[in-house]
C-alpha positions in Angstrom: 0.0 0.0 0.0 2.2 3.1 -1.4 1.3 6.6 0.1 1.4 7.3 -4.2 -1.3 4.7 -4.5 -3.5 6.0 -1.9 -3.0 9.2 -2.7 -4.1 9.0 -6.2 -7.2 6.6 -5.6 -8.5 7.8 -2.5 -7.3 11.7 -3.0 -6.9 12.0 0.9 -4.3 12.3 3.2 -1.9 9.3 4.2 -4.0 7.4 6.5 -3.2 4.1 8.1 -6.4 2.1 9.7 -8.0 -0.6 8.6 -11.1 0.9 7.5 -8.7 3.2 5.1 -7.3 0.1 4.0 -10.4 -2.0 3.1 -11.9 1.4 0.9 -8.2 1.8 -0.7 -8.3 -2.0 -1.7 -12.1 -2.4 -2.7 -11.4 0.3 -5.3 -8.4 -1.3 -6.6 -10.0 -4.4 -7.0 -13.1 -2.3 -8.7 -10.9 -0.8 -11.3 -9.2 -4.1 -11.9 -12.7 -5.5 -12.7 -13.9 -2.5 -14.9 -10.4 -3.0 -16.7 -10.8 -7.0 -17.4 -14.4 -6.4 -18.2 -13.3 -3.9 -21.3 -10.5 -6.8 -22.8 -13.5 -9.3 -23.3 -12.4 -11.6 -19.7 -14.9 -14.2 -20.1 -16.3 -14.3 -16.3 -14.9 -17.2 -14.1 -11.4 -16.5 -16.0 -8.4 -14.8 -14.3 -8.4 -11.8 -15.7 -5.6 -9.7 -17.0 -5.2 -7.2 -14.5 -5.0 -7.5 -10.3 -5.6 -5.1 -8.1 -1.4 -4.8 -7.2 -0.9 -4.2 -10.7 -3.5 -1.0 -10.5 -1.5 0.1 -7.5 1.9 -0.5 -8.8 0.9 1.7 -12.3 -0.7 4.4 -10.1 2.6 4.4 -7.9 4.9 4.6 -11.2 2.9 7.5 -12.6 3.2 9.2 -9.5 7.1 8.9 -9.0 7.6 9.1 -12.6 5.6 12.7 -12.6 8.0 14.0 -10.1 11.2 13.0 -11.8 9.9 15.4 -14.9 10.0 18.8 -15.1 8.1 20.2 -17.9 9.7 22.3 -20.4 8.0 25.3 -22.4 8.6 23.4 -25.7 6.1 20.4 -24.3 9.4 17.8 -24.0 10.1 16.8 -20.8 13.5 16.8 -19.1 14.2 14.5 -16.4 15.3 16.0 -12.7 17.8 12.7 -12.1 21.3 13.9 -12.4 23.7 13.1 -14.8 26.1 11.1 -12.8 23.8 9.3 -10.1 26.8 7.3 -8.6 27.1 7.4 -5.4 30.5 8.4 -4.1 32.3 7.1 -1.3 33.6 8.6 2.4 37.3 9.4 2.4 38.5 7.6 5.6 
């Protein structure tokens, strides 16, 4: 349960309780079902998407917008820097 997740389908503050949990994960599992239902899932058939796949694509769409800063020409350019090594302590 990402804070990105959450965020995105419940638009509310990080909250941690159970109830929080059971309204984040019942509309996961909702949009899983409204996505299955649109690529012809015959019912009774695992379907394609899973409710952790809805929350993993809504957690890379959220850390993936914060990583681009939009540029006046419509490209994006990313905020990562060049070298992203890290470096090591002098002893």
């Amino acid at each position: 349960m990402s804070d990105e997740a959450m965020l995105a389908a419940l638009g509310s503050s990080k909250e941690y309780t159970l109830k929080q949990y059971l309204v984040f994960a019942e509309k996961l599992q909702n949009k899983a079902k409204e996505l299955n239902s649109k690529s012809h899932v015959k019912e009774g058939e695992n379907g394609f998407f899973a409710a952790s796949d809805i929350e993993r694509a809504l957690w890379s769409a959220a850390v993936g917008a914060k990583n681009v800063v939009d540029m006046p020409d419509g490209k994006g350019k990313t905020n990562l820097k060049e070298n992203s090594q890290r470096k090591r302590r002098k002893s």
